[in-house]
Steps between C-alpha positions, in 0.01 A plus 500: 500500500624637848315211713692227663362176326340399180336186607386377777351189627188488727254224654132502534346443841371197587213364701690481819622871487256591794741264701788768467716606755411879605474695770216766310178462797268460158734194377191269610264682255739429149267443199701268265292586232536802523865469530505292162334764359742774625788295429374472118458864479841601621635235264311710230656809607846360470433325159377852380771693601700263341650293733528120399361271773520125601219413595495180736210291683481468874655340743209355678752367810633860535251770624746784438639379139292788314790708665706359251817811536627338836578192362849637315725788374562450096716707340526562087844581453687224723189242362497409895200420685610492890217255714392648810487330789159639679499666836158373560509135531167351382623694173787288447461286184335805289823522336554136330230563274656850380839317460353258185359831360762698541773200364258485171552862496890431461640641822748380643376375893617565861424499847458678822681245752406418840505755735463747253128617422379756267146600290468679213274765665816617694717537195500856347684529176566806325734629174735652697726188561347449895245271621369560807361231713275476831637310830180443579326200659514366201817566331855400714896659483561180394274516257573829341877377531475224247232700272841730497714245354266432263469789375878711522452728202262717756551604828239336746397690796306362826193728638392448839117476497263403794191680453373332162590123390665620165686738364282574245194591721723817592679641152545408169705588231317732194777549261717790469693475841131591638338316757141471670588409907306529802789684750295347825578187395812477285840685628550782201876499593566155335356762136749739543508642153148398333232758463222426764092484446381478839171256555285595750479385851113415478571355069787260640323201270550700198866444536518187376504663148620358189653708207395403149741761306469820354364633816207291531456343872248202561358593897175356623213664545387720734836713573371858364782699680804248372303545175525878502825524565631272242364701210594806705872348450420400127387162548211341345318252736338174417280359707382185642254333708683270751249469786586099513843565518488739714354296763779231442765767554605514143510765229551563142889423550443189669297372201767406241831455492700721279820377308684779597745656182721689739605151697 
């Protein structure tokens, strides 16, 4: 299997998930019904394309928990589960609860230190033996310095971002030294040397793609010219409704949190 991670773990929204910070204008009009009910779905789709998930209950004191990938970078082959330390303060916290899961799991624990911060949703790993991660708002040098030391068997490189919160709103990795990016938000020269499928402009959501292996892609709905050009490059999408998550300025990345068998 060419994907990046086996298993993942992911958390279900909870009452309070209308309380999220976002900046979407239709953040105010979050159905959390309707986001349990998309979150169960895209659980399903994992499951089925067989993808084993840990499946935890909410955090009702954090809003944003559902966006369970920020919370740490875990990595198979070192058994090491780094802690972030969240850019976004009222987030801070989100974190212990993955750390009991993630011990029972068996790896091996450590932390982002003060100054440092980092989120998951800035961390793109690939096969090649790079991660690249997002200074961001969210995501510090500091940050991306002792994620580095964590991890020396690859080579960790810093992207300046400022126009989205995340790296992963802007490219992400879809096996075979290929990857989806949106070039008015994400530098291409940091990607010297991967093959480019270009997003675009007006599809910039669809972005925040996750590859499932052997060329299938889970996008939300509603991206018909992202759509087209995946299976125009081979790919086969899979897709999602995300509405809810949408409006809390997540996507189908931000949803789980892979244990990464590159790291």
């Amino acid at each position: 299997m060419d994907r990046l991670f086996d298993t993942v773990i992911v958390r279900r929204p909870g009452e309070n998930y209308k309380s999220c910070v976002s900046t979407n204008p239709e953040h105010r009009s979050i159905d959390v019904n309707l986001a349990k009910k998309q979150h169960k779905e895209y659980v399903k789709i994992l499951k089925e394309n067989g993808i084993e998930v840990i499946e935890l209950e909410p955090l009702e004191n954090h809003p944003d928990s559902v966006f369970v990938q920020d919370t740490a970078i875990v990595g198979v082959n070192s058994n090491l589960a780094v802690l972030s330390r969240f850019g976004e303060p009222s987030r801070r916290g989100e974190e212990e609860s993955i750390k009991e899961v993630l011990k029972k799991e068996g790896f091996e624990i450590k932390h982002i230190k003060e100054p440092g911060t980092i989120e998951g949703g800035d961390v793109l790993v690939t096969d090649q033996g790079i991660v690249f991660v997002g200074l961001s708002q969210r995501t510090n040098t500091e940050g991306i310095k002792q994620l580095a030391q964590f991890f020396p068997n690859v080579k960790v490189v810093g992207v300046p971002i400022s126009k989205i919160f995340h790296l992963l709103s802007g490219i992400n990795y879809l096996g075979n030294k290929t990857v989806a990016i949106s070039p008015h938000v994400v530098d291409t020269e940091y990607f010297k040397g991967f093959k480019f499928i270009t997003i675009p402009e007006d599809e910039l959501y669809a972005n925040n793609m996750l590859y499932l292996g052997e060329k299938k892609v889970l996008l939300p709905e509603g991206y018909p010219k992202t759509e087209e050009k995946l299976r125009r490059e081979g790919f086969k999408p899979v897709l999602a409704n995300v509405s809810e998550f949408w409006k809390g300025d997540g996507g189908v990345t931000c949803l789980n949190l892979p244990f990464y068998k590159p790291l």
